[in-house]
N, C-alpha and C positions, 0 to 999 in steps of 0.2 A: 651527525648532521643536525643542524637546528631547524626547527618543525619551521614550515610553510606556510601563511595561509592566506585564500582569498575567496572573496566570491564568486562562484559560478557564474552567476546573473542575476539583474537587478533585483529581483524580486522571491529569488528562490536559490537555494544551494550554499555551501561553504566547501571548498576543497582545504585536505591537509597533507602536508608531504614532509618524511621528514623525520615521523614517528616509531617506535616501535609500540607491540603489545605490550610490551611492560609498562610504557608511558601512559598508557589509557588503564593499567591496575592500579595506576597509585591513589593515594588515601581521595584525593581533591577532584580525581578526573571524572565522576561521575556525575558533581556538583555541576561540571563545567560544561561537560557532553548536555546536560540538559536543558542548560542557560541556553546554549548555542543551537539545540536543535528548536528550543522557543524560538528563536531570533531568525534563522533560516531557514528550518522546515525541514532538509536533507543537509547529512556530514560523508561527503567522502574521504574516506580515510585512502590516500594509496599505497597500494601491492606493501599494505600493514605485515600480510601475513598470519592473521594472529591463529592461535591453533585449538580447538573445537574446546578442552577446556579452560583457555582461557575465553573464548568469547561466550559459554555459559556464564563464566564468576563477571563477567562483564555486564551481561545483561540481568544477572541478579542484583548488580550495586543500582542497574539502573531501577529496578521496578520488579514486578513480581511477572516471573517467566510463567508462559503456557503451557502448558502438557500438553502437544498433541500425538501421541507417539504413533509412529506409522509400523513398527518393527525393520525399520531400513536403519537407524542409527543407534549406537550402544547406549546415544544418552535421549532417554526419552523425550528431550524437550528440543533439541534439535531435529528439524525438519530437513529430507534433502533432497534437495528442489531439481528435478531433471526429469524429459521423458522419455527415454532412454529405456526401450523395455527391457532390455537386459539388468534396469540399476531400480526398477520399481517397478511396481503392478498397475496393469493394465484399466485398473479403474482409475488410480489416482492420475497415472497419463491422461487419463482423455480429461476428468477434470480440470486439471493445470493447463488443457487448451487456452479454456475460458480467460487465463493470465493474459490475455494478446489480447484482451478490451479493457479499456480505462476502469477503475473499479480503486474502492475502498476496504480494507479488508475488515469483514465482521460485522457489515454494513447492517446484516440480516439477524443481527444483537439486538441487545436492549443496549449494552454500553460497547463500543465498537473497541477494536482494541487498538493501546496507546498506539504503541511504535512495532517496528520490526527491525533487526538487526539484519544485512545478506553479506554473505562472507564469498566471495569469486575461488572457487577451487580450482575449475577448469572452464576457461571459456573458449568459444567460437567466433573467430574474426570474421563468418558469414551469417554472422546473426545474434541474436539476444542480447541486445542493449534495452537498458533501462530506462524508462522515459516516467517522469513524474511533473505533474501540476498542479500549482497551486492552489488552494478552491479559497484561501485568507484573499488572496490577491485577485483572485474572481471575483468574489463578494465584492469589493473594496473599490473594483472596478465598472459595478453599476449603476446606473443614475438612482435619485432620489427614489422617483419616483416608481421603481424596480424593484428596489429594498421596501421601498412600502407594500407592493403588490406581493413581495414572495415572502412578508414574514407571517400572514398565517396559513400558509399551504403544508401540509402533510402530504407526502411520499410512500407509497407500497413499496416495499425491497423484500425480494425474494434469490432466493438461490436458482432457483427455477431460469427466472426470468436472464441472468448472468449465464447460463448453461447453455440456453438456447441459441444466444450469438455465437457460443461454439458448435454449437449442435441444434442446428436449426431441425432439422425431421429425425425427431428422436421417436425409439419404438415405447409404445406404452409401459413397459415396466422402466424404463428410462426414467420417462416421467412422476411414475409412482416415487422411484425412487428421489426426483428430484423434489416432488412433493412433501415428502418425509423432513424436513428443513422445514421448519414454520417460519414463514413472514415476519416483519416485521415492520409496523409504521414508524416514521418522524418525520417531524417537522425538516423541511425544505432547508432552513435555514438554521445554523447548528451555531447557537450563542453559547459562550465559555461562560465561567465565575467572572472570569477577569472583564467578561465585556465583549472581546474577541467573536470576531462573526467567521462563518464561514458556509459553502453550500454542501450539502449531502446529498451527492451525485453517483451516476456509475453506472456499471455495466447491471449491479441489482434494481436499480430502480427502474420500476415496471408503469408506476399509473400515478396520478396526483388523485387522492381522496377525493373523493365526490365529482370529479371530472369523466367527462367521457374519454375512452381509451384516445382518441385521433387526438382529442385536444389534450390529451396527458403526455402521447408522444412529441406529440410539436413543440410543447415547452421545455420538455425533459433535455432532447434531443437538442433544441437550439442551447441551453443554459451547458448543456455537454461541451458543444462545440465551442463556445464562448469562455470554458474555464479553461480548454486545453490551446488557447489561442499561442504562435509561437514566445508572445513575451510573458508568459506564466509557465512554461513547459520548461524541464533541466532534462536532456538528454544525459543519460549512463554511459560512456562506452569502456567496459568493463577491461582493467588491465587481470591477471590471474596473482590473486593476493589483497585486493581492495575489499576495505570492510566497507559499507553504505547502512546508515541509520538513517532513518526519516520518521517523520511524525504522519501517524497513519491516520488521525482526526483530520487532519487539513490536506492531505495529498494525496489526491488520484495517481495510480500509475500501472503504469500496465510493461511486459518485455513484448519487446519488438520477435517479430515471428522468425524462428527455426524450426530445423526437421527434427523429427523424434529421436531419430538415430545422434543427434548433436553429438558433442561432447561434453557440451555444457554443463556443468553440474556448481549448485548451489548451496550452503548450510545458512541456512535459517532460526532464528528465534523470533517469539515474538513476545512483547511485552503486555499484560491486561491492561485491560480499558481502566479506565480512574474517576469519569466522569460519564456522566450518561447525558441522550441527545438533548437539552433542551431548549426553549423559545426562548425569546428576549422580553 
């Protein structure tokens, strides 16, 4: 079958149908995966299929894979994303709450990381769709005079602070332990080499530097609301076999809510940061 492809919507997505894993190994296609995830931001690949070590050798042609190993998967650098007590331990469940608020991953870095690979094992037609938006096409979308006001603000992101929307009364050693994750400031507004703007948003960001908390929320919160507006948002809804790459610089995204017990279950990579946050 000859590959598919089009855009999701105007501003964010590429769908592909059509493919196998073998088509995304050959010599060219890593060149090309990263032209395109520049150009749209999210690749849906569907019901690809590709299988745990082929989507490792995948995400190594792309960039350099993260070790986070959990002891849940034979290969260290895949992650597997479920909260299913039976499929993972009870601390990383309650963490992965925190996934069902908008958020950037690694926000609470010095250099956030590039991309993430998700590969759909098992999913749930009562739940957990993927919803991403664009923060290139937020930026792009405010007035002059906006862009002047937020390019020299600095952001507090903390782990903490992203925990709490899942876990609003948490007991003090909760806390400690969410303490133990050091902060991390940057600028509001995340300028590329190339020029490329964008905003550093999310569920981590806690306060704007030197502002008071109420007026740190007000701005955080409305710029929140204004990036995930519906003409910057690409909703997921996950067939079992779809591979989704997206560039984790420029896109908020958060799963839509299921129960622990789901079925859902996810493998994961994620690719290092390459650049770190800076001002224009």
């Amino acid at each position: 079958m000859p590959a598919s492809i089009r855009p999701i919507t105007s501003t964010v997505g590429l769908e592909v149908t059509g493919l196998t894993a073998d088509d995304l190994m050959k010599s060219d296609s890593a060149r090309e995966i990263r032209q395109l995830l520049d150009r749209h931001g999210v690749l849906v690949y569907r019901e690809i299929n590709i299988d745990d070590d082929a989507l490792l050798a995948l995400s190594r042609a792309l960039g350099t894979v993260v070790v986070q190993s959990t002891g849940e998967h034979r290969l260290p650098e895949i992650q597997t994303i479920t909260m299913d007590p039976s499929k993972t331990n009870a601390i990383l469940a309650s963490y992965r709450a925190g996934n069902f608020h908008w958020h950037i991953d690694g926000a609470t870095q010095v250099i956030p990381q590039q991309a993430t690979l998700l590969s759909a094992r098992e999913v749930d037609p009562a739940g957990g769709d993927t919803e991403f938006a664009s923060t290139y096409a937020a930026y792009d979308g405010l007035s002059d005079e906006e862009k002047a006001e937020f390019e020299s603000l600095e952001v507090v992101h903390t782990f903490g602070h992203a925990q709490s929307l899942a876990n609003p009364d948490p007991d003090e050693a909760t806390r400690r332990a969410w303490a133990r994750v050091p902060a991390q400031v940057h600028p509001l507004v995340w300028t590329r080499k190339n020029g490329r703007k964008s905003l550093l948003l999310g569920a981590t960001a806690s306060e704007v530097v030197g502002w008071p908390i109420e007026r740190s929320r007000a701005l955080l919160d409305r710029l929140l609301e204004w990036s995930t507006r519906p003409e910057y948002v690409l909703r997921q809804v996950w067939r079992k076999g779809d591979l989704v790459i997206w560039d984790n610089t420029g896109m908020l995204h958060r799963a839509t809510e299921f129960e622990p017990s789901s079925q859902r279950l996810m493998h994961r990579t994620t690719l290092a940061g390459e650049e770190s946050v800076c001002r224009g």
